[in-house]
Structures are given as C-alpha cells and as structure tokens.
N, C-alpha and C positions, 0 to 999 in steps of 0.2 A: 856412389858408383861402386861396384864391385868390383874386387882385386884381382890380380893377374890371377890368383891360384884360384880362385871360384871360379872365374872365366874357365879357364881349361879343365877342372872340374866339369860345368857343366858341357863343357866339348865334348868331353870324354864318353860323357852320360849318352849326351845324343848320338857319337857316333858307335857305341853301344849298339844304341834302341833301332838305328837304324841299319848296321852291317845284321840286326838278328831277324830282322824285317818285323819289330814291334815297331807300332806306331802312337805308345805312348813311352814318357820318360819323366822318372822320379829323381828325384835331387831335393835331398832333407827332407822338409814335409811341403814340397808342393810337386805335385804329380801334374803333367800336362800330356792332353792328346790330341794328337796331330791326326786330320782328317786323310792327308796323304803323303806319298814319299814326296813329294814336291815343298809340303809345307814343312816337312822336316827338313828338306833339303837348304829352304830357307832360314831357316832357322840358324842349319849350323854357320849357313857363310854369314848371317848376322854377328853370330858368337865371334868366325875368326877376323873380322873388321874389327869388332869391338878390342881384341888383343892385340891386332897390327897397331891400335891405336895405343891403346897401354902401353906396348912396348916402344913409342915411338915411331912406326911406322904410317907411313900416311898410307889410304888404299893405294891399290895397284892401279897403275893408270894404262891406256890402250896408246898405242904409237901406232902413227902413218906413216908411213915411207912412199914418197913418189919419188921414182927414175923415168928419165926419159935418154935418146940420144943424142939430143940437143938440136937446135934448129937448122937442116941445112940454107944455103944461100948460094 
C-alpha cells in the first residue's frame, strides 16, 4: 500500500492535470491518460478515500433526517 505522502503526491499531480484542463498525469515514471474530466474526476476522489483511509477516517456517510408534526387525535 502506498503511504500517506505518495498519496497526496499523487493528489496533487491529478488535481494539477486537471485545474490545467490536461487530461493525462505523470508521477515518477508512470504517465496515465484519462479519457475525460469525469475519469479524472474519479480518479481523484479514489486518491482522497484512499487517504481518509490512511488517516484514519472511514468514508463520508450520507444522513436522513425525517420530521413530522406528529399524529393528531
């Protein structure tokens, strides 16, 4: 597994490649190209799961909230 600082390394790279609107990114010697903003887009929130994880953090989870005013009678 790669370590916290590769991890955000390779963050870094992709959100680089993708604020320049390139749609490939190199990091050392391996160069990868992403067919569109969307597979980059995937890509990064891969990376930042994979550091919530590192760090400790489990993913974000989604909450429901239901209110009502209660039943009259």
């Amino acid at each position: 597994m790669a370590t916290l600082a590769e991890l955000q390394s390779q963050l870094d790279t992709l959100r680089r490649a993708r604020a320049t609107g390139l749609r490939s990114a190199q990091h050392g010697d391996s160069k990868t190209e992403y067919r569109s903003d969307a597979e980059l887009a995937a890509a990064i929130a891969d990376l930042e799961r994979q550091i919530a994880g590192v760090n400790g953090r489990g993913p974000g989870g989604v909450f429901y909230f239901t209110s009502s005013k209660g039943l009259s009678t």
